[in-house]
N, C-alpha and C positions, 0 to 999 in steps of 0.2 A: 567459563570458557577454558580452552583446553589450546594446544601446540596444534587442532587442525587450525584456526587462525593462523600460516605462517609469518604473520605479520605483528604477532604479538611479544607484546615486553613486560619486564614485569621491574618491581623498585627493589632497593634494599629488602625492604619488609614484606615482598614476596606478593604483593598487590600489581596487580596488571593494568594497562595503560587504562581497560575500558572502564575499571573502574574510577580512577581518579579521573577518569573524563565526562563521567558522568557526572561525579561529585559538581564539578565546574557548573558544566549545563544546565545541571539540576539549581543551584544557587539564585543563576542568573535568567533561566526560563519559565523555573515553576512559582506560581504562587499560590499559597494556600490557606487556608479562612477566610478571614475575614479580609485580608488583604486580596482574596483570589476575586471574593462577589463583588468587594469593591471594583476591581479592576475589569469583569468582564462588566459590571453596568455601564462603567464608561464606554468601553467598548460598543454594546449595546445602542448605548446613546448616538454615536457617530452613523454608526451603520442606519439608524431606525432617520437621523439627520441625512443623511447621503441618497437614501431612499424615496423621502416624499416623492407622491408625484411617480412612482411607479410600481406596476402589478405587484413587485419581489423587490425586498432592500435586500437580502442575501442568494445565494446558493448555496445547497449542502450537498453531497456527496454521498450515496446509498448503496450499500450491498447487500445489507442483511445482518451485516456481521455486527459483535457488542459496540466497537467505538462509535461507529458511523448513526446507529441508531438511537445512541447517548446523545449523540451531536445534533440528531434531528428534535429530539427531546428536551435539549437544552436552549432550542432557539427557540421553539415557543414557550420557557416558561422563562424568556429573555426578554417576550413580547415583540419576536421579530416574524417578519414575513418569509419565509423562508419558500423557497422552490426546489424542490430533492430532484437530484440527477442521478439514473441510472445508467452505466456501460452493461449492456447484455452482449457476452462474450461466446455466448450459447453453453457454459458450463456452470451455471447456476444450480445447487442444488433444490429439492424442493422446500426444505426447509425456512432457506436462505428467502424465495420465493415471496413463501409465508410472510415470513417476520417484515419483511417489506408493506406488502400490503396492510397487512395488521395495523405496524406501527404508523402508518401515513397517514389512513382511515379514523385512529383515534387520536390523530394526530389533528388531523384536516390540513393535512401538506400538497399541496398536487406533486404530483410526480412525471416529468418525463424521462422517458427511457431512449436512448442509442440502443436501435438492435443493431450489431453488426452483420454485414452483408453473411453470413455462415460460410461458400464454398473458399470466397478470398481469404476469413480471418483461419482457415483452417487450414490454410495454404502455407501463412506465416507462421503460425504454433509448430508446423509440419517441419518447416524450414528452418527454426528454433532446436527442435529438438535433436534435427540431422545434424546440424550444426555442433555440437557436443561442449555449448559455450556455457557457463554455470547461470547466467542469470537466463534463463526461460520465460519469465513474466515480465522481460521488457516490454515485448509489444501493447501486455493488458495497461502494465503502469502506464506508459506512454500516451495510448489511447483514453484512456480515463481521465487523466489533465490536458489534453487536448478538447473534449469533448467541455470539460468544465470551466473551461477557457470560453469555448465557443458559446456558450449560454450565457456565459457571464457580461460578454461582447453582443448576443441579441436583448436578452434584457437590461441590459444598463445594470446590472446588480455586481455594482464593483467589489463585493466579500464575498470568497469561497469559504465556506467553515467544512475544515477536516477532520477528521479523525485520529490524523495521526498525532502522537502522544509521548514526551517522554517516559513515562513514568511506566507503561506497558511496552514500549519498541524505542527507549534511549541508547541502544545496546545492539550493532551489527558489525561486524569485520569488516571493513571496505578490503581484503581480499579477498572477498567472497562472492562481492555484487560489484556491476559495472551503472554508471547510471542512466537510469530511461528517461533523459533527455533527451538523449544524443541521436535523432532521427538518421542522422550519416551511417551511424553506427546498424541501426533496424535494417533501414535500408539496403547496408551494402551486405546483412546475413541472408535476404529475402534471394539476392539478387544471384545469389551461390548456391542456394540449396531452395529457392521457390520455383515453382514451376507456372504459375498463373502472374497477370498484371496486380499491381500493389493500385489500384483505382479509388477505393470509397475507405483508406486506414484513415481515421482521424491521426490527424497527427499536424506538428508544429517544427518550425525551423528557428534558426534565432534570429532572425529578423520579426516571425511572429510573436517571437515571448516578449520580444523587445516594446513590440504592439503592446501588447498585453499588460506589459509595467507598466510603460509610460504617455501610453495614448489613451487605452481604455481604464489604466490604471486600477489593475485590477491590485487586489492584496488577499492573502491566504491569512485565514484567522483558524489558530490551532484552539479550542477554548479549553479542553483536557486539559491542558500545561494550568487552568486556572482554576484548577477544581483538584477537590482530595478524591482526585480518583481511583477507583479499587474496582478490580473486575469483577469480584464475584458479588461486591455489594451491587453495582451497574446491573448485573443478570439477572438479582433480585428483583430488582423496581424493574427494567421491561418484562418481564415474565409475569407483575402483580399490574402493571398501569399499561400495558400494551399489546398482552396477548403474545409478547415475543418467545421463542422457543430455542435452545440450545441446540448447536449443531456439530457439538465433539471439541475438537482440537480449536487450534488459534487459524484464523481465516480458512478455515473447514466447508464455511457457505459457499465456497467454489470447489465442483467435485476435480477438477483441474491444479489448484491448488492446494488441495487434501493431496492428490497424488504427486506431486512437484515434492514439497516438502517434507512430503511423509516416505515417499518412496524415493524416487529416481534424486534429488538432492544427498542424501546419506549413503547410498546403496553405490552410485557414480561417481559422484563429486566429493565421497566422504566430507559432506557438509551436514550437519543435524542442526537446523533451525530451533531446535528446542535448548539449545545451548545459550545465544544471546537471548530468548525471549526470556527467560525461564531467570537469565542472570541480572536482566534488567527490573524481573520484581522482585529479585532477593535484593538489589540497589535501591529500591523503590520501595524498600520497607513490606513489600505485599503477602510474600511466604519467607521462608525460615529455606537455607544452604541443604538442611539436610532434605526436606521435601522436595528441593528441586533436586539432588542427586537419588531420589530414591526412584523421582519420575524418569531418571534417566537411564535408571538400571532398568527396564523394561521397553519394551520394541518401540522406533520409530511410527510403526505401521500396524494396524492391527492383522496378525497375519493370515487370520481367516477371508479377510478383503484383497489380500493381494493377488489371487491367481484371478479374481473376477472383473478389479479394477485396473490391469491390466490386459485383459480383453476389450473391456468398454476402450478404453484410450487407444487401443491400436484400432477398432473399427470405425471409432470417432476421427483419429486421423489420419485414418485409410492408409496404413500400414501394417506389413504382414508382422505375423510373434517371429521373424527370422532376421526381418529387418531392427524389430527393436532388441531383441536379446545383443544384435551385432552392436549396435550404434551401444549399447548400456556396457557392453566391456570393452570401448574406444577412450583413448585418453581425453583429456579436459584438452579443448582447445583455446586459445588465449585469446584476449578480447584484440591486441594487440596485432592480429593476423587477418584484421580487416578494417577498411576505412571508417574513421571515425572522428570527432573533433576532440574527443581526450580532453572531458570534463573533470573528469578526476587526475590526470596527468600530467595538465597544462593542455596549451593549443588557444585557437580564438577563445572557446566556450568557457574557458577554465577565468581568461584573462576578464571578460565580459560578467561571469556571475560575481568576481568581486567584485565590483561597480555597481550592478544589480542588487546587493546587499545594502550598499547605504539607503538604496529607496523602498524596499521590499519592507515592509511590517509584517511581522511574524510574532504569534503567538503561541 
């Protein structure tokens, strides 16, 4: 990590906050060996207990991409029932595609898919991008635990198992990212730069998460935090037990987010993603300081893709190269310039998630 973090400090001994924060998280999140297999069979246990008596004791979360696909992998050699949830954003690569199928087939997962309505959700990405707000992938996050919400609430399958992971993504600048909770927030960016009605977005308020905690009681099970997990060992085994196939960068299986992170995040927002991911597996034991600076010394983007993927993105959302060349040399606008409930700042949502933390189990 570098001074684009404005928010960053560093100790006497010239170590940075993210690091010694991760040391903490990692102490008290990760568990590994033998004490990790211990831990998720108990795990295991409740869930497989919580479940009798219906189709799915869990839900898993599906992209395509390495964690999500560990995860769907780890639940059946958990011996759990699991039911995979896809958000179809319509930017799905085809790889991404693939490795879904693949994996669920040798898997024996059923899968249901959310396609999203295509003219609406392309209304809000549209109205995102006009917008010139850093995070762009509120509406996908948003939608995606909305949707896993909602399944989790039709099937009685009160554990969502994620993908998300200290040990590959412990590591983000919160003044980088706003969070995609905060529907006030979607909402009132749709409502300034959308042009269509906001009708079929999944999405949740906090009265619904409230549901969700404590009526339907749902709980989010991270199982990554309990495995010696290595990504390129994970790549290994889906590529040898599932057919799965590599799609370049870190969450690359969205041609959407290949161009968010790879392009228009670095290039606008001088933000490069490859900074905390990259510094979360030299924390994580996974490469070595100097391989992550050497991958640094070479382009965000590969720049043979960028005059093409750059046309696809303005036709997909119907905007001229005069509108986005304008919008890409406009300053960063602040999250702060529109209504929102200020999860990360204070306000109700801020006051509500600590309360929510004593009930919430998380792994």
């Amino acid at each position: 990590m570098d001074t684009t973090d404005e928010a960053i400090r560093f100790d006497s001994n010239g170590r940075c906050y993210h690091c010694l924060h991760y040391e903490v998280r990692a102490e008290r999140e990760i568990h590994r060996g033998e004490s990790g297999r211990r831990y998720l069979e108990q795990v295991a246990e409740v869930v497989r207990r919580d479940g009798r008596n219906r189709p799915y004791d869990c839900i898993v979360g599906v992209s395509g991409g390495v964690d999500s696909t560990y995860v769907a992998y780890l639940t059946k050699q958990l011996g759990l029932r699991p039911l995979a949830v896809h958000f179809d954003n319509g930017w799905n690569s085809e790889t991404a595609v693939m490795n879904i199928k693949n994996a669920l087939n040798r898997l024996n997962i059923d899968l249901h898919t959310h396609v999203m309505e295509w003219e609406e959700f392309r209304d809000i990405q549209r109205a995102f991008f006009l917008s010139s707000v850093p995070n762009m992938e509120m509406p996908t996050d948003h939608a995606i635990h909305a949707v896993l919400f909602e399944m989790a609430g039709k099937t009685g399958a009160r554990y969502i198992f994620s993908g998300s992971n200290l040990q590959t993504e412990g590591i983000l600048p919160r003044s980088w990212v706003y969070d995609h909770r905060d529907f006030r927030f979607i909402r009132a960016v749709h409502r300034r730069f959308g042009e269509r009605p906001m009708r079929n977005f999944p999405h949740y308020t906090l009265p619904g998460l409230a549901k969700s905690i404590f009526i339907d009681r749902v709980r989010f099970v991270r199982p990554l935090n309990a495995t010696d997990f290595n990504k390129e060992a994970a790549k290994e085994l889906l590529q040898s037990e599932l057919g799965w196939r590599d799609y370049g960068g870190k969450h690359w299986e969205s041609i959407y987010t290949r161009f968010f992170q790879g392009y228009i995040l670095p290039k606008k927002f001088n933000m490069d993603k490859r900074r905390p991911h990259l510094s979360t597996l030299i924390a994580s034991g996974q490469i070595s300081r100097e391989k992550a600076l050497d991958e640094l010394r070479r382009p965000p983007y590969p720049t043979e893709m960028i005059e093409a993927d750059i046309e696809f993105f303005c036709k997909k959302l119907k905007i001229s190269r005069e509108t986005f060349d304008r919008v890409m040399s406009e300053p960063a606008r602040s999250y702060e310039e529109f209504p929102r409930w200020g999860f990360l700042s204070g306000g109700p949502f801020q006051f509500a998630a600590a309360g929510l933390k004593r009930f919430v189990r998380k792994i």
